[in-house]
KEKE-3310 file (N, C-alpha, C; in steps of 0.2 Angstrom, whole numbers, plus 5000, padded with zeros to 4 digits):
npx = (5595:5602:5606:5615:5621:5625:5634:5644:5648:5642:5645:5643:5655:5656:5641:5632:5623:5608:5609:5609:5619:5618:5607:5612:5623:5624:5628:5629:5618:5618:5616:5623:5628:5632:5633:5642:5648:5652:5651:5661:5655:5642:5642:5646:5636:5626:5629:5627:5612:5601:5590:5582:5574:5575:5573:5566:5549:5534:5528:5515:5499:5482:5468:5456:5444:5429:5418:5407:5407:5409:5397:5393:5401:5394:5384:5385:5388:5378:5378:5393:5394:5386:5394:5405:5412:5409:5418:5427:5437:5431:5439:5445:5444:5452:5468:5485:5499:5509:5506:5511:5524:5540:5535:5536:5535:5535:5543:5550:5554:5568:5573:5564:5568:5578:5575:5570:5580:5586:5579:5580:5592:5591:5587:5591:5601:5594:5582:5581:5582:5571:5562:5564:5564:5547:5544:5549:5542:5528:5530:5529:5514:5512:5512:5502:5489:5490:5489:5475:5468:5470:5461:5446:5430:5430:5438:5444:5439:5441:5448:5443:5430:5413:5409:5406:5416:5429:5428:5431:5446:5453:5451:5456:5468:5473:5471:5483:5493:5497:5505:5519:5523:5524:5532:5545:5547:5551:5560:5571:5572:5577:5591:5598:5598:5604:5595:5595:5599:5590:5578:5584:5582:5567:5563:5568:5558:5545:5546:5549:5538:5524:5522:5509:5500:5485:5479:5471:5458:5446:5443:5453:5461:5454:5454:5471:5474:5464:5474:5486:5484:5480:5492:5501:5495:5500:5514:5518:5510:5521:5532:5528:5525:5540:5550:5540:5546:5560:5559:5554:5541:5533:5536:5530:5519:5516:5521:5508:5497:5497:5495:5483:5475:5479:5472:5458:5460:5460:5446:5438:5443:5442:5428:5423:5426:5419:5406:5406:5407:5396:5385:5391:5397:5406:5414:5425:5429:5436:5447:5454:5458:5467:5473:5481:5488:5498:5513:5511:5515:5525:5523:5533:5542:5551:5560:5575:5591:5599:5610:5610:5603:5595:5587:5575:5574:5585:5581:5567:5573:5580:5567:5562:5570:5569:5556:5545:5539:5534:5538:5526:5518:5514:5507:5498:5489:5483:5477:5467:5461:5455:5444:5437:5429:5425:5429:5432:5419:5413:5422:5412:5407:5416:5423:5437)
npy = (4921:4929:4943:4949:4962:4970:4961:4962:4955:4960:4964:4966:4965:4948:4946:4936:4929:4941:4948:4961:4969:4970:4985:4992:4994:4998:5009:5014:5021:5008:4992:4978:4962:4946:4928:4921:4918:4908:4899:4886:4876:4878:4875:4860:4855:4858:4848:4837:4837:4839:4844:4858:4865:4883:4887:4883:4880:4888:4880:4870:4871:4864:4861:4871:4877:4876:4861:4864:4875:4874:4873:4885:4892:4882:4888:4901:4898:4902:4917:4917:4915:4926:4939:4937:4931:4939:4947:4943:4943:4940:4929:4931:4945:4948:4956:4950:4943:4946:4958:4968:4965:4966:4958:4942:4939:4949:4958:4969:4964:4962:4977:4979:4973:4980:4994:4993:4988:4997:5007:5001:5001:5013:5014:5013:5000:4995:4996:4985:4975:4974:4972:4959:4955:4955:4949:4933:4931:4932:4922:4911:4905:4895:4886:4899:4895:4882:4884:4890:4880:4873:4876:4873:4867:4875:4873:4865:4852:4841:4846:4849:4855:4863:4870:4885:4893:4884:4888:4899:4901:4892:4901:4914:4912:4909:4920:4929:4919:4927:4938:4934:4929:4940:4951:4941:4939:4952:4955:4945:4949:4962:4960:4963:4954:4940:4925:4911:4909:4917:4909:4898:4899:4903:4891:4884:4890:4887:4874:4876:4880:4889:4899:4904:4901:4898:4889:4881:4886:4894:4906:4913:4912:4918:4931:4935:4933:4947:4955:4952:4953:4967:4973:4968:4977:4989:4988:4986:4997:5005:5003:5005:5017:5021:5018:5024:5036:5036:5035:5027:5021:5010:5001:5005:5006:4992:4988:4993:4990:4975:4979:4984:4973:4966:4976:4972:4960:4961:4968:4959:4948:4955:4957:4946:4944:4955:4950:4937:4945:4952:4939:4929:4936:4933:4923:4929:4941:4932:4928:4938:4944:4933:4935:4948:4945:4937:4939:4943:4933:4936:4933:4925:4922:4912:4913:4908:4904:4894:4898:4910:4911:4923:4928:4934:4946:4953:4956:4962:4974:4982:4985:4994:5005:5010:5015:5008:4997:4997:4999:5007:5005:4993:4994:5003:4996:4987:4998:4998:4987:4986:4997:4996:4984:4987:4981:4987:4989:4977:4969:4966:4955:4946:4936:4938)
npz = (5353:5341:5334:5320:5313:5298:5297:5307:5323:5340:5354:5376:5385:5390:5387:5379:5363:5357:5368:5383:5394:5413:5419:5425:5420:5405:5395:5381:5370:5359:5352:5357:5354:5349:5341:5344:5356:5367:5381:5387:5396:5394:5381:5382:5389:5381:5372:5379:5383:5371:5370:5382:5393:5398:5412:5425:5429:5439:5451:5445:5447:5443:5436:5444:5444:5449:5446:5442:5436:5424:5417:5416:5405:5395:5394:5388:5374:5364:5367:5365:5348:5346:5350:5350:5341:5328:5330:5322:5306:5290:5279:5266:5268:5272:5277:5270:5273:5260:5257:5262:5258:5244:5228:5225:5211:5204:5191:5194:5207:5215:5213:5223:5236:5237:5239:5250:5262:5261:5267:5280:5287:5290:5303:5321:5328:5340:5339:5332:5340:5346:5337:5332:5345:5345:5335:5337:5347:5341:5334:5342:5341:5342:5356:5360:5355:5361:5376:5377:5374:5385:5395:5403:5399:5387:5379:5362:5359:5349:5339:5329:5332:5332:5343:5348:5355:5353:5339:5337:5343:5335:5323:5329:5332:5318:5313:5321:5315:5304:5309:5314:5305:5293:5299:5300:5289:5283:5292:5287:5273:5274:5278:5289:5302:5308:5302:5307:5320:5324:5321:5329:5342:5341:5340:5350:5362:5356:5360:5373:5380:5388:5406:5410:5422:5423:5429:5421:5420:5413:5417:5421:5412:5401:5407:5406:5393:5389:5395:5388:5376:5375:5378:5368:5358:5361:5362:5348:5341:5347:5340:5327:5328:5328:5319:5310:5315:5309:5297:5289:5284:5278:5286:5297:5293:5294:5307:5312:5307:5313:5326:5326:5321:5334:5344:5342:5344:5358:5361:5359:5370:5381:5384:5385:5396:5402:5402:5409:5423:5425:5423:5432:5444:5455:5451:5440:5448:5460:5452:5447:5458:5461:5449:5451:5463:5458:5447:5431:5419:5401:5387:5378:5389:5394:5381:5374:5369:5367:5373:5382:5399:5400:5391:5388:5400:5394:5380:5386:5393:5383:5375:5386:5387:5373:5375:5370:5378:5395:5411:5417:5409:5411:5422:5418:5412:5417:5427:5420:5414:5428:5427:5416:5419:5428:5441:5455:5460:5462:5470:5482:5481:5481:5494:5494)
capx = (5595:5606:5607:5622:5620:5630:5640:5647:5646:5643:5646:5642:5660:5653:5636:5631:5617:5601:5608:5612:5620:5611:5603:5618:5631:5621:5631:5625:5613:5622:5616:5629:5625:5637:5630:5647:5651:5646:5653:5665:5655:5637:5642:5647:5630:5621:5628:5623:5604:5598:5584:5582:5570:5579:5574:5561:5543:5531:5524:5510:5491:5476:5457:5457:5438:5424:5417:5400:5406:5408:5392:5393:5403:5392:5376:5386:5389:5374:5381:5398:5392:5385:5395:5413:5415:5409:5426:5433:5438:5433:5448:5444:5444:5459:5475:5490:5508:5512:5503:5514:5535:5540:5532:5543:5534:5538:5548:5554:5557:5574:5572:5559:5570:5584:5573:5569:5584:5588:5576:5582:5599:5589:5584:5596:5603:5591:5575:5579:5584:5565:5558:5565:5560:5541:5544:5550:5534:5522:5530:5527:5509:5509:5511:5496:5485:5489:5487:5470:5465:5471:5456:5440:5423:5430:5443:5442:5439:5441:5450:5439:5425:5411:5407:5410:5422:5431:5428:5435:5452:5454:5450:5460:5475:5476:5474:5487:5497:5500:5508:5524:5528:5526:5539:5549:5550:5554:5567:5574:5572:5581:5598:5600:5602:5608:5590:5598:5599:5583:5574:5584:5576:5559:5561:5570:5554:5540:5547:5550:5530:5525:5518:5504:5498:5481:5475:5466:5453:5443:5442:5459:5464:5452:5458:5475:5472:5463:5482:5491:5481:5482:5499:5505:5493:5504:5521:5517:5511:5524:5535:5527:5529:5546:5549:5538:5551:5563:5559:5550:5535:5531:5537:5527:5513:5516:5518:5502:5492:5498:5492:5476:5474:5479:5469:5454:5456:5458:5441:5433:5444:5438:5420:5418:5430:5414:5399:5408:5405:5387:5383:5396:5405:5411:5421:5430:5432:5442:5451:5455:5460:5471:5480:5483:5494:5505:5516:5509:5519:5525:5520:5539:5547:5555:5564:5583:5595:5605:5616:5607:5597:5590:5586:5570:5575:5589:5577:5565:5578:5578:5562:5560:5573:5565:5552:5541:5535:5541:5531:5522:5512:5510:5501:5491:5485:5480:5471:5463:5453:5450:5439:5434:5425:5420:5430:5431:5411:5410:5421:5410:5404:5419:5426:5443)
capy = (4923:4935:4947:4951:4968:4972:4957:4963:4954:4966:4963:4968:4961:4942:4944:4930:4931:4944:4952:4967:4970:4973:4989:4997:4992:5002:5014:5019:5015:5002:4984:4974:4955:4939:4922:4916:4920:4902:4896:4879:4870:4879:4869:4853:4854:4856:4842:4831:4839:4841:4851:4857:4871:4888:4887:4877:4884:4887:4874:4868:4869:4863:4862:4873:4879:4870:4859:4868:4882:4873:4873:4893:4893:4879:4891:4906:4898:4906:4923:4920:4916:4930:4944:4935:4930:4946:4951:4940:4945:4935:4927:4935:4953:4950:4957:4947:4946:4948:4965:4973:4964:4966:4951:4937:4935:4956:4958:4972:4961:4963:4984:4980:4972:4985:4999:4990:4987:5006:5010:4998:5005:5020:5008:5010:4992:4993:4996:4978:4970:4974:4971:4954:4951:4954:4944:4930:4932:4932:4915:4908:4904:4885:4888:4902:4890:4875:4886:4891:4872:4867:4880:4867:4874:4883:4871:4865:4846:4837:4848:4853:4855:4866:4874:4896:4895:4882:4890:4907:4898:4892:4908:4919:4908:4911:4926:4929:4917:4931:4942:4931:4927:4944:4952:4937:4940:4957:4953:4941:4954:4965:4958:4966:4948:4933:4923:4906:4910:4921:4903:4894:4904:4903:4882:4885:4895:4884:4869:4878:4883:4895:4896:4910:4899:4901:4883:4877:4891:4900:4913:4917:4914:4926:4938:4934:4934:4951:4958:4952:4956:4976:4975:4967:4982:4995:4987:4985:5002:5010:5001:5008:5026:5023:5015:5033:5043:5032:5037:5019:5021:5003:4996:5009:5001:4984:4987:5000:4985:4972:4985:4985:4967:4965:4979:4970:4954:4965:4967:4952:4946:4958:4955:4939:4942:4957:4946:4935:4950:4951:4935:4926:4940:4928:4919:4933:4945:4931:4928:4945:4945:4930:4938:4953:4942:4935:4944:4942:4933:4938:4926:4922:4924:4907:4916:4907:4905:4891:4902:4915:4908:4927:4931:4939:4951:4956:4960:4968:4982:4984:4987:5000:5009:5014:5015:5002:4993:5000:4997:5011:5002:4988:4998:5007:4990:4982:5002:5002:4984:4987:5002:4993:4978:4989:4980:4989:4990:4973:4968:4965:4948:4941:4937:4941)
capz = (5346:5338:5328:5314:5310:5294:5297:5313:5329:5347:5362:5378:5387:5387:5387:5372:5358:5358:5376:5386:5400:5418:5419:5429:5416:5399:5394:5377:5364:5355:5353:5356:5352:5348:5343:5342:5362:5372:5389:5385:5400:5388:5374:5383:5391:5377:5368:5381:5381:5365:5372:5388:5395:5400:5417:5429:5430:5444:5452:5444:5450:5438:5435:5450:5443:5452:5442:5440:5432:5416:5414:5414:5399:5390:5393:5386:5368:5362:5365:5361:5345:5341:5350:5351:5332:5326:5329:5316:5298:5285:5276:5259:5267:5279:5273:5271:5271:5255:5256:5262:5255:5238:5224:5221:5207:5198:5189:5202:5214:5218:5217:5227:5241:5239:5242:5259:5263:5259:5271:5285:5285:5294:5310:5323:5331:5347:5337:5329:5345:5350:5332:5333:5349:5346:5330:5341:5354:5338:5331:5345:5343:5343:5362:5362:5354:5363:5382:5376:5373:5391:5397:5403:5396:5381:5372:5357:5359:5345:5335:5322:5336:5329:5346:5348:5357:5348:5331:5340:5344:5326:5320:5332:5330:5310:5312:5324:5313:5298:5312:5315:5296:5291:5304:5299:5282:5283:5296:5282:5266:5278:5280:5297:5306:5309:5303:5310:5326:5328:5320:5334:5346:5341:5340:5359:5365:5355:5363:5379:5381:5392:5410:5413:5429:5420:5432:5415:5421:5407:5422:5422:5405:5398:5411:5404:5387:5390:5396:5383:5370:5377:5379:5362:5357:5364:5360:5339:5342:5348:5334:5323:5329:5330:5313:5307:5316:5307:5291:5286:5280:5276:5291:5302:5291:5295:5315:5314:5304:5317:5331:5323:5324:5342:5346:5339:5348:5365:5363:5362:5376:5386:5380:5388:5404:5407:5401:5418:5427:5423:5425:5437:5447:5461:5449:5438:5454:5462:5446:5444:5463:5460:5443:5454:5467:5453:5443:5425:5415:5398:5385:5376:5395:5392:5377:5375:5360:5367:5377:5386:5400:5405:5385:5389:5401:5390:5377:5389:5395:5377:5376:5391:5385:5369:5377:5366:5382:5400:5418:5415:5403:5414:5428:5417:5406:5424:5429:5413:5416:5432:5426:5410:5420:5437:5448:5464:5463:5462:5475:5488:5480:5487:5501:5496)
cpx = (5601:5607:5613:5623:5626:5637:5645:5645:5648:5640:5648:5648:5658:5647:5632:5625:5612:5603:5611:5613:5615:5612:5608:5624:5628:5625:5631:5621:5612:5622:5621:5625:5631:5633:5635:5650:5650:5652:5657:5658:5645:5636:5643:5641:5622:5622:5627:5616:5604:5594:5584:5577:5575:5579:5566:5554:5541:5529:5518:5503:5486:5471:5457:5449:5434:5422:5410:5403:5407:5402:5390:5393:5398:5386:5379:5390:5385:5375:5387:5398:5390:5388:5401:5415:5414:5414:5431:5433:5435:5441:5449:5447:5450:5466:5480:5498:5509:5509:5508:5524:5532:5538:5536:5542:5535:5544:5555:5556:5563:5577:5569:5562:5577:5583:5569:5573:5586:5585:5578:5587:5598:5589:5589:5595:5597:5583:5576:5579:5577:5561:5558:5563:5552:5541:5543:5543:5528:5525:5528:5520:5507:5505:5504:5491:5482:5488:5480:5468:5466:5465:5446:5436:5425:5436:5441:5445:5443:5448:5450:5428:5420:5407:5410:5416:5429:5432:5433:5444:5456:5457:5456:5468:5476:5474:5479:5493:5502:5506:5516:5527:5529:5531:5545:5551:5552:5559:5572:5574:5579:5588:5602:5600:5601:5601:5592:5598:5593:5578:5576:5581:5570:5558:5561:5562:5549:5542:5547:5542:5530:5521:5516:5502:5490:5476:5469:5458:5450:5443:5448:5463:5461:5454:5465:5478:5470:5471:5484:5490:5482:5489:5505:5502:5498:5512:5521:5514:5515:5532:5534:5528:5537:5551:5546:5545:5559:5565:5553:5542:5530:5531:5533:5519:5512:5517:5509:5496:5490:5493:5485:5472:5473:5473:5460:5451:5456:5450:5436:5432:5439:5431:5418:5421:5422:5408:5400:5406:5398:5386:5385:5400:5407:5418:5424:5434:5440:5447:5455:5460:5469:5478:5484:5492:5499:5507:5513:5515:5520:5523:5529:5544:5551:5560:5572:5583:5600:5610:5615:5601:5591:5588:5581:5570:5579:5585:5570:5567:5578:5574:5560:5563:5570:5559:5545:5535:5539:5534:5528:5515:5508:5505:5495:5486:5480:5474:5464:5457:5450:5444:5435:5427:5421:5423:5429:5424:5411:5416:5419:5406:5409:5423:5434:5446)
cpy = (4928:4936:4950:4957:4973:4967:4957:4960:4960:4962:4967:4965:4955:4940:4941:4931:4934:4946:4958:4965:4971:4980:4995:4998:4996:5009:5018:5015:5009:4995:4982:4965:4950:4932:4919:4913:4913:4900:4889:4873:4873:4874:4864:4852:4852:4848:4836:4828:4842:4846:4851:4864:4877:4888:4882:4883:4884:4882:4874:4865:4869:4861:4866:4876:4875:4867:4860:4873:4880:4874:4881:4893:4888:4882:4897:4905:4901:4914:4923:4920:4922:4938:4943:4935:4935:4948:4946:4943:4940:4933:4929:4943:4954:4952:4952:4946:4949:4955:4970:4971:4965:4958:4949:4937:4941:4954:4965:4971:4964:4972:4986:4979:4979:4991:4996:4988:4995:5008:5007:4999:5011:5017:5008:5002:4992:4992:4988:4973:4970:4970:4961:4951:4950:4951:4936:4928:4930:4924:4909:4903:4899:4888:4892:4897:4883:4879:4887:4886:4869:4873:4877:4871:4877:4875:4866:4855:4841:4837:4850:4854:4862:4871:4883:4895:4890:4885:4898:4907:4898:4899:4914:4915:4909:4917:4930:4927:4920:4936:4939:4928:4934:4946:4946:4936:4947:4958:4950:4946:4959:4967:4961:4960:4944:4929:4915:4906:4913:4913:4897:4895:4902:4894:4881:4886:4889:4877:4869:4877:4889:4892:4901:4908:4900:4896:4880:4880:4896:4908:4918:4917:4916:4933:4941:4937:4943:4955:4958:4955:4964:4978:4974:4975:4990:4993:4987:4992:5006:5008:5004:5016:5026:5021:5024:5036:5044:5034:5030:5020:5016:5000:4999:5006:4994:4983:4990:4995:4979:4972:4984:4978:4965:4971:4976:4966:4956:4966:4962:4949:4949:4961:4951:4940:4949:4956:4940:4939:4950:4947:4929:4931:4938:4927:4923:4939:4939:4927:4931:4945:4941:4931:4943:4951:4940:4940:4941:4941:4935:4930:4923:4922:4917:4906:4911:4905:4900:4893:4907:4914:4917:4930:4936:4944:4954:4960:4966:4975:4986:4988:4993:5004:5013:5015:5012:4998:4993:4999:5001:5007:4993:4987:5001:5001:4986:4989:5002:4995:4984:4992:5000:4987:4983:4987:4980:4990:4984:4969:4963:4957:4944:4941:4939:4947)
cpz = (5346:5334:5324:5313:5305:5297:5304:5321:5335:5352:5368:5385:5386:5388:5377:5370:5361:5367:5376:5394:5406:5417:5417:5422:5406:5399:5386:5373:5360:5358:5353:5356:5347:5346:5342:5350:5366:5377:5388:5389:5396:5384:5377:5385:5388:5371:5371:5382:5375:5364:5379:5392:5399:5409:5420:5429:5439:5446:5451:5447:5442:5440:5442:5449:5445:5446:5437:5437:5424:5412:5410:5405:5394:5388:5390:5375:5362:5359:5365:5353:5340:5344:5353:5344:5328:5325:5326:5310:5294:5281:5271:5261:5272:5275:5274:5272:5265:5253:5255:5259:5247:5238:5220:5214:5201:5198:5192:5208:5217:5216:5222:5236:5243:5240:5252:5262:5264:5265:5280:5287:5291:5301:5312:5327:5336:5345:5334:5336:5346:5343:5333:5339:5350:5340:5332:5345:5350:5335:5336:5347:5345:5351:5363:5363:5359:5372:5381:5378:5380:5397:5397:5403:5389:5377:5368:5356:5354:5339:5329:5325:5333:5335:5347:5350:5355:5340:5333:5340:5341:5324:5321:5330:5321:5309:5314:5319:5306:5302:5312:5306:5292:5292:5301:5292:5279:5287:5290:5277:5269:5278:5285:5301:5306:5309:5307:5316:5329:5325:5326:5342:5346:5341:5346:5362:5363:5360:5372:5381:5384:5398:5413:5419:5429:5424:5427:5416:5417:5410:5422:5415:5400:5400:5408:5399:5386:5388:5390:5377:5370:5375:5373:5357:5356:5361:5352:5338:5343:5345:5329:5323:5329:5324:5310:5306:5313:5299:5284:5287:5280:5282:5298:5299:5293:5303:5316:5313:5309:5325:5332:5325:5331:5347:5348:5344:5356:5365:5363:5369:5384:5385:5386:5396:5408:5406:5406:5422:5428:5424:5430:5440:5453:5458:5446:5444:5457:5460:5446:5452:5462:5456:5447:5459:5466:5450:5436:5420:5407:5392:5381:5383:5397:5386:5377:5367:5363:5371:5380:5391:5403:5397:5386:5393:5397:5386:5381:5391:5389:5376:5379:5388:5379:5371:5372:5371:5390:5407:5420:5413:5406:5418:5424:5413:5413:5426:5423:5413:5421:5433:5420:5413:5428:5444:5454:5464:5465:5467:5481:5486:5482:5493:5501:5497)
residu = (UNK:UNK:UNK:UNK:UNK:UNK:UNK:UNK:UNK:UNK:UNK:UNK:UNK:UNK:UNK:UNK:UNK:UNK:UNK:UNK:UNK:UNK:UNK:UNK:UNK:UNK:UNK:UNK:UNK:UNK:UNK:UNK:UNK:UNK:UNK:UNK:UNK:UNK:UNK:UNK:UNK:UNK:UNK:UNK:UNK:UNK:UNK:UNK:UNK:UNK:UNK:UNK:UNK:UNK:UNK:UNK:UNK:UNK:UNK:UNK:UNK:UNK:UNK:UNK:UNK:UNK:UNK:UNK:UNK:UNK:UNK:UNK:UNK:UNK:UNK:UNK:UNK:UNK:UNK:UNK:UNK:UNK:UNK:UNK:UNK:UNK:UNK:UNK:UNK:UNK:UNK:UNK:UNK:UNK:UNK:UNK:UNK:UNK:UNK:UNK:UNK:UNK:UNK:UNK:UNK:UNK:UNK:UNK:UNK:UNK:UNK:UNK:UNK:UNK:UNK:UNK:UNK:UNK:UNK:UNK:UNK:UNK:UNK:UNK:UNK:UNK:UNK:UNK:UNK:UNK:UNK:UNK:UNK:UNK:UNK:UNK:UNK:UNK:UNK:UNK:UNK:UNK:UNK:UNK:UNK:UNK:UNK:UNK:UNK:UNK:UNK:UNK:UNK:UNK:UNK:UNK:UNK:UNK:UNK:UNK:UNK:UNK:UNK:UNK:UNK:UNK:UNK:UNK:UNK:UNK:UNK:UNK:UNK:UNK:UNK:UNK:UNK:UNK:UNK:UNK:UNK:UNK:UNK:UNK:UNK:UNK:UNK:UNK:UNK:UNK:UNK:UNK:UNK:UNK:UNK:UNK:UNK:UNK:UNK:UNK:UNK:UNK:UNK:UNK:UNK:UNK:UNK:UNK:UNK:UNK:UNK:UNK:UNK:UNK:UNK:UNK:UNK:UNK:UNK:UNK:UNK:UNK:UNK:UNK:UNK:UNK:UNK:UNK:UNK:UNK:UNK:UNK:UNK:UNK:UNK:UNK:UNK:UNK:UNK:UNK:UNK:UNK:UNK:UNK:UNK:UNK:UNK:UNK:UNK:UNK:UNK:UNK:UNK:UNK:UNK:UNK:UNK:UNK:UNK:UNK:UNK:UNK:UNK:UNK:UNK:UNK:UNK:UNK:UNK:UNK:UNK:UNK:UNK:UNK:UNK:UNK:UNK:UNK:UNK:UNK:UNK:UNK:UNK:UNK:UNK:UNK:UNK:UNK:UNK:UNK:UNK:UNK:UNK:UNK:UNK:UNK:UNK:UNK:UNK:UNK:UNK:UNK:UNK:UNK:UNK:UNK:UNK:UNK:UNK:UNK:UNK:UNK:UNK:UNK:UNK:UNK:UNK:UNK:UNK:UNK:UNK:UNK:UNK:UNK:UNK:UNK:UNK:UNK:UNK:UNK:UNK:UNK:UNK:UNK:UNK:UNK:UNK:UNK:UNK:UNK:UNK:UNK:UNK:UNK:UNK:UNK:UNK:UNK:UNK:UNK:UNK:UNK)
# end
């Protein structure tokens, strides 16, 4: 992806669309980004692949959950029912996109855009490169949706299945779903970048998938789900502080509300990963064991724009840098469930 910013392309010597340099090579605040920049033997490649996934995944392990523990989850529909779904909004009382952009439909529309615009001006380059990038991450959701459903015991059969944890899926997925069209439509109002290239992106990425290593295991991709959930919490929170500090008012609104939501579904998540605990802690301990041993992927970390096979770290450095989302925050998201769920008591249930 890449972003325009006032028409101008930057660039970091020849590193091509939505990148920065390695770490060592930052030398000021200043995004730099191209989407014009590509490799001669890039473009021949791509014209011979149409699509092609940015890089190769892990190797692939599935159903790795015995096959009795499904019965777990089918004995726990009772109580996700009524202490999972709670934590949904109705539809009526949930906020919208157009809560927060000007209304196509006043007659102040277009003061309406050019005061947001005015404000957006304020926003240096690095804060969109992140803004964009968690825009990106939230459009993403086909993919969430569809990794959920490959989780045996819990997915959503039929696909209008009327079971809890089916009905939750749905549910969480359209709610989720206003997250990525907001951001994206305030990106666009904006005219701070290149939407072309941030939509070729997000077709790249949906198409790409993701690969959390999750073994089609409700054990691990609750645990999963948990993470991400904290963590998209933390980064749309600290957009929003920085947006405030900005002078943006509206748009400290629109991460702070997003925030709020992710905050939300963190608690669910980590509902049902410690109602396993309580009633299976074999299986979530050496779940939890297992997450510990891998590096936790990110959920858009197959990120590409055609021309950039390490996109996502680019935009990470990003991120650290502002301090948005930095490996701090990954240590303290890991100490925070293991003292949420009890872990180290619990332990001794297994043998690992």
């Amino acid at each position: 992806m890449a972003l325009q910013l006032n028409h101008l392309s930057f660039q970091f010597h020849k590193f091509p669309s939505f990148s920065l340099p390695p770490m060592a090579s930052i030398r000021s605040p200043t995004v730099f980004m191209a989407s014009t920049l590509r490799s001669g033997s890039k473009e021949v490649e791509n014209l011979k692949k149409p699509f092609s996934p940015p890089r190769e995944v892990h190797v692939q392990v599935t159903h790795s959950m015995p096959p009795q523990k499904i019965e777990i989850f089918k004995s726990m529909e009772n109580w996700a029912e009524q202490n999972i779904l709670v934590h949904l909004k109705p539809v009526e009382k949930s906020w919208q996109p157009q809560d927060f952009l000007p209304d196509p439909a006043s007659d102040g529309f277009h003061e309406q855009v050019k005061e947001l615009r005015e404000r957006a001006k304020e926003l240096p380059d690095d804060y969109f490169v992140v803004l964009v990038g968690d825009m990106i991450t939230e459009e993403a959701l086909p993919t969430y949706q569809t990794m959920l459903n490959t989780l045996d015991g819990v997915r959503d059969e039929t696909g209008a299945s009327l079971t809890s944890w089916a009905i939750w899926t749905r549910a969480w997925t359209a709610e989720e779903n206003r997250h990525g069209d907001l951001l994206n439509k305030y990106l666009y109002l904006s005219g701070r970048v290149d939407m072309r290239q941030i939509e070729k992106t997000i077709q790249y990425l949906i198409g790409s998938g993701m690969d959390p290593r999750t073994e089609n295991s409700p054990y691990l991709g609750f645990i999963y789900t948990s993470f991400q959930e904290r963590a998209t919490f933390i980064s749309h929170g600290n957009t929003a502080r920085h947006a405030k500090e900005h002078g943006d008012m509206k748009l400290a609104q629109i991460c702070g509300t997003i925030a709020s939501d992710e905050k939300r579904h963190e608690t669910a998540y980590t509902k049902i990963v410690e109602k396993l605990f309580e009633i299976d802690p074999d299986g979530p301990v050496l779940a939890f064991a297992g997450t510990m041993r891998k590096e936790i992927s990110m959920p858009a970390h197959l990120m590409y724009d055609g021309s950039d096979d390490n996109l996502f770290d680019h935009f990470s450095i990003v991120a650290q840098r502002l301090r948005v989302y930095i490996a701090k925050d990954y240590a303290n998201i890991l100490e925070f469930l293991v003292g949420k769920w009890n872990v180290e008591k619990l332990i001794g249930f297994s043998g690992d």
